[in-house]
N, C-alpha and C positions, 0 to 999 in steps of 0.2 A: 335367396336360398337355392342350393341344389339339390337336386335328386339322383342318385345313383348315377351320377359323374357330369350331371347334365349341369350348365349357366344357364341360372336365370336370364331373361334376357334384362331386370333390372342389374344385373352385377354386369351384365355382359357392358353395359350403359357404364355404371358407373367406374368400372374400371377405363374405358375410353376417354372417358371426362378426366379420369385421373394424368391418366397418359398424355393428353392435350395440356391439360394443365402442367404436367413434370416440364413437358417439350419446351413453352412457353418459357417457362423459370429457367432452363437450362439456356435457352437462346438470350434470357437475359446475363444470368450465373458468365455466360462466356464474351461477351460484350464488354460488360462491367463491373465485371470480380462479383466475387458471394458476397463480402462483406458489403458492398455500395449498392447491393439491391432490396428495397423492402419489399415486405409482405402486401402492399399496398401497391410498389408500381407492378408487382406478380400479379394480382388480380386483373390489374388493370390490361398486361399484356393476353391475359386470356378470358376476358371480358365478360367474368366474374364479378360479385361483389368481396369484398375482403370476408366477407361472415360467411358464406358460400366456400371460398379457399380456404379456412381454418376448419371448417365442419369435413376437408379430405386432408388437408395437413396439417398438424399443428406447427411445425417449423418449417423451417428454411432447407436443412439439414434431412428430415425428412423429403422432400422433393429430388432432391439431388439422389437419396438413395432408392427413390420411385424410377428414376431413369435409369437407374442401373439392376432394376430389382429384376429382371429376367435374365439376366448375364448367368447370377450359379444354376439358373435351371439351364441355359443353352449349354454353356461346358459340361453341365454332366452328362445332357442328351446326345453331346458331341463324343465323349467319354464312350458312352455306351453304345454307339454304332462303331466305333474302333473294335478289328480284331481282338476276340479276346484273347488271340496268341502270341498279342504285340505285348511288350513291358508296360508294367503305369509312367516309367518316366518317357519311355520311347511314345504313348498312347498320350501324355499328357503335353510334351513337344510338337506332336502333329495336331492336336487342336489347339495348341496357339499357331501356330501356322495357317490352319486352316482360318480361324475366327479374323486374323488380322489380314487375309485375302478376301473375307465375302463382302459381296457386294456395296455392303451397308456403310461396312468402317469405313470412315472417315477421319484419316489419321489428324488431321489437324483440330476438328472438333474433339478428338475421343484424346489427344495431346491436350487441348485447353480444361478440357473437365479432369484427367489426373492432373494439372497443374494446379486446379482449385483444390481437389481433396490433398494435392502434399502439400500444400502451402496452408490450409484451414486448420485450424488445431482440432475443431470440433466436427470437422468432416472424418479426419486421420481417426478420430477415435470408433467415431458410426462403423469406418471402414476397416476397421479389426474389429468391430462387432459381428458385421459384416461377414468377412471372410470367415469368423469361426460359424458360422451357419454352412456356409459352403463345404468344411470339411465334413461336418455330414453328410452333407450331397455328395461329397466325388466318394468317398472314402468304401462305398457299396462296391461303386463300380472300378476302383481301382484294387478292392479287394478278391475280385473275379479273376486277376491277372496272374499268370505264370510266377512272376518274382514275388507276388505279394503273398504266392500259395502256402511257405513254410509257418509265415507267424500271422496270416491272414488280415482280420481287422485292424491288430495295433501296428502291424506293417501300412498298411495300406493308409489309416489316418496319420500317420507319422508323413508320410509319401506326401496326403495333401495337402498340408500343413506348411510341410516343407516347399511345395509347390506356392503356396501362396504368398511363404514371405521371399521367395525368390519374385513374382509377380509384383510385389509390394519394392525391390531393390531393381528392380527393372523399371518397373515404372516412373523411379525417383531419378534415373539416370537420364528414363528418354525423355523427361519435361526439364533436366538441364539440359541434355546434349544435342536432343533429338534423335536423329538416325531411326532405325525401326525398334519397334516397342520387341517384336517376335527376336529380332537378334540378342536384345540385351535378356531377354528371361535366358533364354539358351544357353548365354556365357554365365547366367546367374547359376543354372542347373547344372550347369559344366563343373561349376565353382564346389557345389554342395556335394557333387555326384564324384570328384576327385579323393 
């Protein structure tokens, strides 16, 4: 339980646990595809029992979307330190840019995990579950924007909506083609913004 913003330090635990565990399933998930890994060698890579990893996951499907589950809070935290006198699509270009330069990304790992959710049918669907959770998150902050000032909210969720499934035709291009994930959204936004 929290208090007036504070973690427990039991959530604080069991979010870590979680997180260890998603890492584990994910270094498996990219190894050896989603489909050829059980619930059972996942336990075992994060040396759990299986009734222990079902009491924080119940699928497969959910883990994969536990490693990504901080990504729509980072964009819109990235959203929200952009000038608010920049555009949403100008403010929404420079934090793919920025995201796919920090330190973290690892283009070849974060290439193998979009290649599992565009090839998984039941990942493809979490991950338009997914993303409509996100346009509530950007859609605050891109509604604070100069171009989104005339029709506000239904501009701005329109914006990241749009943003996403330009992110979703981006990401479908660079797990065949490769090249960089930040150039192909761009020619996607280019596309939509013509």
């Amino acid at each position: 339980m929290s208090y007036a913003g504070v973690v427990s330090l039991w959530e604080q635990t069991r979010r870590t646990v979680q997180d260890d565990i998603a890492a584990a399933a994910m270094d498996l998930f990219v190894e050896h595809g989603f489909d050829a890994v059980t619930m059972d060698e996942i336990a075992t890579r994060a040396g759990i029992s299986r009734r222990s990893l079902f009491r924080y996951f119940g699928t497969k499907e959910d883990l994969v979307l536990r490693s990504v589950a901080g990504t729509g809070e980072s964009i819109a935290a990235a959203l929200r330190a952009r000038p608010r006198t920049e555009g949403p699509w100008a403010a929404v270009l420079a934090v793919a840019d920025e995201l796919e330069s920090a330190p973290e990304w690892d283009p070849a790992r974060e290439r193998a995990i979009g290649r599992m959710c565009v090839e998984t049918p039941a990942l493809r669907a979490r991950r338009a579950e997914k993303h409509q959770g996100w346009v509530d998150l950007f859609t605050p902050e891109l509604a604070a924007r100069p171009e989104s000032a005339p029709v506000g909210e239904s501009a701005a969720g329109a914006i990241a909506a749009a943003a996403l499934a330009c992110l979703d035709v981006a990401t479908d291009r660079w797990v065949a083609e490769g090249g960089v994930l930040a150039a192909h959204f761009a020619q996607a936004v280019a596309a939509v913004r013509s």
